[in-house]
C-alpha positions in Angstrom: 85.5 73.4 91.8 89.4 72.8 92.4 90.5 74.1 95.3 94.2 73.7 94.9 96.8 76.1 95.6 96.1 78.4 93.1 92.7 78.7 94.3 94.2 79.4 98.0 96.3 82.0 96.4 93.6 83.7 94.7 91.6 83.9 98.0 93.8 84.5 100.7 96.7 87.6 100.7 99.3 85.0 100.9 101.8 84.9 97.4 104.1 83.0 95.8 106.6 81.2 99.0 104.6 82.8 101.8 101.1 80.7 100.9 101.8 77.3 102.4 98.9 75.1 102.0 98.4 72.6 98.7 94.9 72.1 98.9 91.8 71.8 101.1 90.6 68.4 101.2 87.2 69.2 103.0 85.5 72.0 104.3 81.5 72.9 105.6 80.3 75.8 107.4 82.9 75.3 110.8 85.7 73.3 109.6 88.3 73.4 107.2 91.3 70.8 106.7 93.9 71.3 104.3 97.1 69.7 102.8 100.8 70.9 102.9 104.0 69.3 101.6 106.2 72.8 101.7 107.4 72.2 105.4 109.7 70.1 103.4 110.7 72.5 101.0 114.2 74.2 102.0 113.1 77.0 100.3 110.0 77.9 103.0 110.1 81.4 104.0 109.7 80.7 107.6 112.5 78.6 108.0 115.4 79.7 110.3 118.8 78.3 111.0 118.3 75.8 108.5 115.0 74.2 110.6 111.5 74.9 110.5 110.5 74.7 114.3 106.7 73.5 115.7 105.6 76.9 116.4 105.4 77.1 112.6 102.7 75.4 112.7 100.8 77.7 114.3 101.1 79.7 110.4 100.0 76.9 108.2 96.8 76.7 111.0 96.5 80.4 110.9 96.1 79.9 106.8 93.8 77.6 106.8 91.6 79.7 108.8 92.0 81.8 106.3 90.5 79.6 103.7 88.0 78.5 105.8 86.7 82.3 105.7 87.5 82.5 102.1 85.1 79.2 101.5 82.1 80.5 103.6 82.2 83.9 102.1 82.7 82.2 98.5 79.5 80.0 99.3 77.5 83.1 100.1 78.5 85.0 97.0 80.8 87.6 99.1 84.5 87.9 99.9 86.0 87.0 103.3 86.9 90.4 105.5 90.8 91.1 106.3 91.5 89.8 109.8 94.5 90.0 112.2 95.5 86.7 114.3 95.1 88.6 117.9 96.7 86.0 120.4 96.7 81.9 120.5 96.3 80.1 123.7 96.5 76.5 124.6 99.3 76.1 122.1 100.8 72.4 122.6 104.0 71.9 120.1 104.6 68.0 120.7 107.7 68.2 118.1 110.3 70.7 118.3 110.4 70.8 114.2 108.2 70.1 111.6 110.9 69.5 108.6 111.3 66.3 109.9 108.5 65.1 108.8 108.2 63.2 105.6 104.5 62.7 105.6 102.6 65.7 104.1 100.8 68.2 107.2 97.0 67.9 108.1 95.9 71.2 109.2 92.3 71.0 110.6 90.5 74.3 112.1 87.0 74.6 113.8 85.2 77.6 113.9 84.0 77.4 117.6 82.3 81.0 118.4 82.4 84.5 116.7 80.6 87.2 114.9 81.0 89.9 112.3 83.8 91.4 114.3 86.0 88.2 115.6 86.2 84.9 115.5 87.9 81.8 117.5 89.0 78.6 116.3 90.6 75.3 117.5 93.6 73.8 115.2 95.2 71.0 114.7 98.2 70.2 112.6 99.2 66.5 111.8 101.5 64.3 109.8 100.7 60.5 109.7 98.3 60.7 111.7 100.6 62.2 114.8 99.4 65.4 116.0 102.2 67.6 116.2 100.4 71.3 117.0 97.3 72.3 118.4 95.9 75.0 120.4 92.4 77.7 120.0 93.2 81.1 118.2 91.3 84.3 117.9 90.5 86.5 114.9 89.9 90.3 114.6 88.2 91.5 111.8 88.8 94.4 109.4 91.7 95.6 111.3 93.9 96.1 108.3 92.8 96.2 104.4 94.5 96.1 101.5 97.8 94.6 102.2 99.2 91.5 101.0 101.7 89.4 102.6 104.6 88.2 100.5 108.5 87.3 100.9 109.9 85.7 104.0 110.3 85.9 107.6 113.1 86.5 109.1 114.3 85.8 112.5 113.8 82.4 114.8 111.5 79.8 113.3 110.8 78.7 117.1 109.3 82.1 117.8 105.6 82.7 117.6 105.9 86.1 117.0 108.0 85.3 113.8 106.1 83.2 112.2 105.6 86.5 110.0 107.7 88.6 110.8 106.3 89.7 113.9 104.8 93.7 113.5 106.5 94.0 110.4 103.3 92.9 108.6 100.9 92.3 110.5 98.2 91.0 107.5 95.7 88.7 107.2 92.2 87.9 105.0 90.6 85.5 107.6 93.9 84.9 109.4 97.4 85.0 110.0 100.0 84.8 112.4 101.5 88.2 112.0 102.0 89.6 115.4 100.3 86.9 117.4 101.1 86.9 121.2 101.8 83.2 122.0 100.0 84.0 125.7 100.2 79.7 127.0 102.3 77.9 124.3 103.5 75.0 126.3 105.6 72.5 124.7 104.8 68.8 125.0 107.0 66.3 126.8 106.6 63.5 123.8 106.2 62.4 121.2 109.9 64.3 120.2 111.3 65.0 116.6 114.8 64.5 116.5 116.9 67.7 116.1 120.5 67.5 114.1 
């Protein structure tokens, strides 16, 4: 099975701009890592005053967690259960942007502890090797159903909260960073992207 983008689309609520990812390039039971080349793209949804800041990241890792629920429900013969991204802690942005970048983003998530209800994961996002995000995030389950996220988000790309648009939407099958409450984000001293 192919599990390029249009098989991330089909599984996650994601569309069109809004799904980020290219394509998982391995995944088991705990851990997913996937490929991205549209923090390049001028065109991304999250980007805001023509940059597409680090916090970012914490979206592309929130998506992969997504798939990673997607895949385990998929090898069980079931579908993943909507979940809300409820707060990310540890958060280390060693870049301030991630457009910079020419390499294509790693995002790696590890399904550390959970149960039918939540879940909590360790991510890591990546380019050349250079770890440019991590931190742990927790999940809530079945908190919302039926909605899809699509179009862009508005507001500072710097901003945790905005990654989706903040409340607006608030959606996610697996995970998402709608609403997430960025509790210990602490930005790195080096390595530093350069900013224009």
């Amino acid at each position: 099975m192919l599990l390029d983008r249009r098989w991330i689309e089909e599984h996650i609520p994601h569309k069109d701009g809004m799904c980020l990812l290219d394509e998982v390039l391995s995944w088991d039971l705990t851990q997913t890592q996937c490929r991205a080349s549209t923090h390049r793209s001028p065109d991304n949804p999250l980007r805001a005053n023509g940059r597409l800041g680090a916090a970012c990241g914490i979206e592309y890792a929130a998506q992969t967690m997504a798939v990673h629920g997607a895949l385990v429900a998929s090898a069980s013969g079931g579908t993943a259960p909507p979940g809300f991204l409820a707060s990310v802690r540890g958060v280390r942005l060693n870049v301030d942007r991630l457009d910079v970048f020419e390499a294509d983003l790693v995002t790696f998530v590890e399904r550390v502890a959970g149960d039918e209800n939540t879940a909590l994961y360790e991510f890591s996002v990546s380019a050349d090797d250079v770890m440019l995000v991590t931190g742990r995030a927790a999940i809530a389950f079945n908190v919302f159903a039926g909605v899809t996220v699509t179009g862009s988000a508005q507001g500072d790309g710097d901003a945790t909260a905005a990654v989706l648009d903040g409340a607006k939407t608030g959606v996610v099958s697996g995970a998402t960073a709608a609403g997430a409450s960025s509790e210990t984000a602490e930005p790195a001293a080096s390595p530093k992207a350069e900013s224009p």
